[in-house]
Backbone as a ProteinNet text record, in pm:
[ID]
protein_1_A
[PRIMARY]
XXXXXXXXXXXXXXXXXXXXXXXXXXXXXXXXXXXXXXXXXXXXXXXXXXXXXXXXXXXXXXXXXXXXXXXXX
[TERTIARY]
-2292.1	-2156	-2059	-1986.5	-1878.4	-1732	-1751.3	-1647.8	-1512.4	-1386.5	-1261	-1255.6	-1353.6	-1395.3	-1431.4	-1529.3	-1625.6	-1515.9	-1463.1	-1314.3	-1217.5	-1171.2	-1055.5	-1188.4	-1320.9	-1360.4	-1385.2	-1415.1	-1412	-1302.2	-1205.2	-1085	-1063.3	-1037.7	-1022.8	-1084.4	-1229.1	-1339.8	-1255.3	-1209.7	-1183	-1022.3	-962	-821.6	-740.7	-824.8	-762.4	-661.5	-602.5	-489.3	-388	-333.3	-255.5	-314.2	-427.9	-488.8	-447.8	-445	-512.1	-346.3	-243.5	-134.7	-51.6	-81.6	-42.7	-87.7	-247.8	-278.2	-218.7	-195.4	-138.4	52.4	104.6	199.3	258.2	176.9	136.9	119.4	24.3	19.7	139.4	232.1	334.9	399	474.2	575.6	487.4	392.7	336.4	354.5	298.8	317.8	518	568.4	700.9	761.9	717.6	786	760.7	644.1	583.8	604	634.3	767.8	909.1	946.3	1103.3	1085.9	989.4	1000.6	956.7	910.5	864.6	1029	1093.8	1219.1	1282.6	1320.8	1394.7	1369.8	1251.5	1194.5	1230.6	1226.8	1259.9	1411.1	1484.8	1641.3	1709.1	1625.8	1713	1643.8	1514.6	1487.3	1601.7	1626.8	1703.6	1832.7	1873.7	2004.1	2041.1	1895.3	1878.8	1850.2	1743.5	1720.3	1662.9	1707.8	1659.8	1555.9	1549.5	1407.6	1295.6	1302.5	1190.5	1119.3	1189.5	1163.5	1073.4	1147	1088.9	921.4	924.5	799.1	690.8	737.3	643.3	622.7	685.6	650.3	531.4	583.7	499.6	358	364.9	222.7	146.8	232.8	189.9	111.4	153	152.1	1.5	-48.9	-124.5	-269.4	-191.6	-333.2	-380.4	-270.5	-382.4	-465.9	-434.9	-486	-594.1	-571	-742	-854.5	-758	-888.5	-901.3	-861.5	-885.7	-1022.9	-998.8	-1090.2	-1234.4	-1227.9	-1332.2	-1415.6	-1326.7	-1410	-1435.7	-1426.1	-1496.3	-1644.6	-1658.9	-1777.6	-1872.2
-1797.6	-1836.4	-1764	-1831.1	-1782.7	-1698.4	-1580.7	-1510.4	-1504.8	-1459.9	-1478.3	-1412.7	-1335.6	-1236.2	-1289.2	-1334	-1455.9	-1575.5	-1662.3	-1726	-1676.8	-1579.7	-1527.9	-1501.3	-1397.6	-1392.7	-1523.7	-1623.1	-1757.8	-1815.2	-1829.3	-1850.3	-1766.8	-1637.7	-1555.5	-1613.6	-1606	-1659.8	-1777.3	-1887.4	-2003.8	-2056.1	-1935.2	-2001.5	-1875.2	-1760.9	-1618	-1554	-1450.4	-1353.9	-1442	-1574.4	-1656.4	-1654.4	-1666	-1679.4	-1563.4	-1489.5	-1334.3	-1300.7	-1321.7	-1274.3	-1322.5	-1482.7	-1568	-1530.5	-1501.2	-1450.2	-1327.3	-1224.3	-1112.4	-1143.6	-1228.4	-1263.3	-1308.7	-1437.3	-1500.5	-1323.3	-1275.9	-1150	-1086.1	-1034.9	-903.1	-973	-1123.5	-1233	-1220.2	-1231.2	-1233.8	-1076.9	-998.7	-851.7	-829.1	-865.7	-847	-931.4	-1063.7	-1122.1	-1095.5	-1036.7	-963.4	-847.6	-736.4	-604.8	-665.1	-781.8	-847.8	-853.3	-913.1	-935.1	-817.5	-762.4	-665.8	-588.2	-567.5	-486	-592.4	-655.8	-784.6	-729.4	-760	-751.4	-606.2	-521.4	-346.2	-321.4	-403.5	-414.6	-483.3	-610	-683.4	-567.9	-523.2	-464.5	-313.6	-285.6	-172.7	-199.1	-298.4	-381.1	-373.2	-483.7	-478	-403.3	-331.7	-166.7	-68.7	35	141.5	205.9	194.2	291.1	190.9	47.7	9.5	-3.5	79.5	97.6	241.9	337.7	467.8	416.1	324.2	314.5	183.2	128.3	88.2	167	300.8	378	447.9	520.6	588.8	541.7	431.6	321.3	323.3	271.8	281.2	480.7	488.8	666	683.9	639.9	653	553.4	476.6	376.2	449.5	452.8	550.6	671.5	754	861.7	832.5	698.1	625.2	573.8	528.8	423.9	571.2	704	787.3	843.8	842.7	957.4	835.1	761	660.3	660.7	649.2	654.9	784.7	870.2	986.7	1048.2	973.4	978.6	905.1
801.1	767	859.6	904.3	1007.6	914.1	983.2	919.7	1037.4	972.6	1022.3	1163.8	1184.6	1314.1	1413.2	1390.1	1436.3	1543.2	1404	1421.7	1559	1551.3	1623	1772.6	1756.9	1907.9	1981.7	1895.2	1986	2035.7	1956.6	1989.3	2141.5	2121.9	2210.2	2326.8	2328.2	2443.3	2539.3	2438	2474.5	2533.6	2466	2515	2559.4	2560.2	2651.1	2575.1	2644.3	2580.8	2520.7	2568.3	2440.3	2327.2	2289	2163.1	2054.8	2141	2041.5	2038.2	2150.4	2145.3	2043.2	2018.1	1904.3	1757	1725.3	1631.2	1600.4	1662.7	1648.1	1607.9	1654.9	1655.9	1517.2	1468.1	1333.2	1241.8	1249.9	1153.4	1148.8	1252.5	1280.4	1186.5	1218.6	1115.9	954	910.1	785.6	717.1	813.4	749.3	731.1	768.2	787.2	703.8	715.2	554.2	427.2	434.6	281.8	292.9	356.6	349.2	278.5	351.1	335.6	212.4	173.8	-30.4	-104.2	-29.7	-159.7	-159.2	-30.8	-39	-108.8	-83.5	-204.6	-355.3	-399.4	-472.6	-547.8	-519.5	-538.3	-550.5	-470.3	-459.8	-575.1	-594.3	-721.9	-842	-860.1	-937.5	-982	-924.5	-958.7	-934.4	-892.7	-957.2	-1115.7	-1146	-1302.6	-1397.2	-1376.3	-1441.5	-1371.7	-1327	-1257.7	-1331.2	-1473.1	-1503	-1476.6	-1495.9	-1421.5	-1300.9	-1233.3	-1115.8	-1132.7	-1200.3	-1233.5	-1277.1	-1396	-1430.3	-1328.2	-1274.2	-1164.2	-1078.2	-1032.8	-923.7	-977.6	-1120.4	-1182.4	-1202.8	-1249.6	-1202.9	-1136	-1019.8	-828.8	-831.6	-857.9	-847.1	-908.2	-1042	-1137	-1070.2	-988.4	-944.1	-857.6	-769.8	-628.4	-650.9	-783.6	-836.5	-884.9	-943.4	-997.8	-911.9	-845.1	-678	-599.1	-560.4	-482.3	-597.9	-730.6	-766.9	-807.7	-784.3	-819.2	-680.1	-564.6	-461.4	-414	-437.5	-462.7	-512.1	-662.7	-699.1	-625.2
[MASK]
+++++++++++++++++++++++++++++++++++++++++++++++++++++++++++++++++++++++++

């Protein structure tokens, strides 16, 4: 089964540094519009209530403490 890796080195093979410069290109715009919303997202939030912001951080805070000590064991 052909994985997304796979995908992009053929690409690459076949149509050169446009390929990969475009794919890379496509990602920078995707990672950057999903920053844009999450700041959106965080902005109207504490518009509307600032302690929910407190308690989603606190959250955020509580997960990584959980996924760090899980991958640990």
């Amino acid at each position: 089964m052909d994985t997304f890796r796979d995908f992009l080195l053929r690409q690459g093979r076949r149509f050169g540094r446009a390929a990969w410069m475009f794919y890379a290109l496509v990602f920078l715009l995707a990672a950057t519009l999903l920053l844009g919303l999450v700041y959106l997202l965080f902005g109207w939030l504490i518009y509307v209530s600032p302690n929910a912001v407190l308690v989603l951080t606190g959250l955020l805070v509580i997960l990584i403490f959980y996924t760090q000590r899980r991958r640990r064991r």
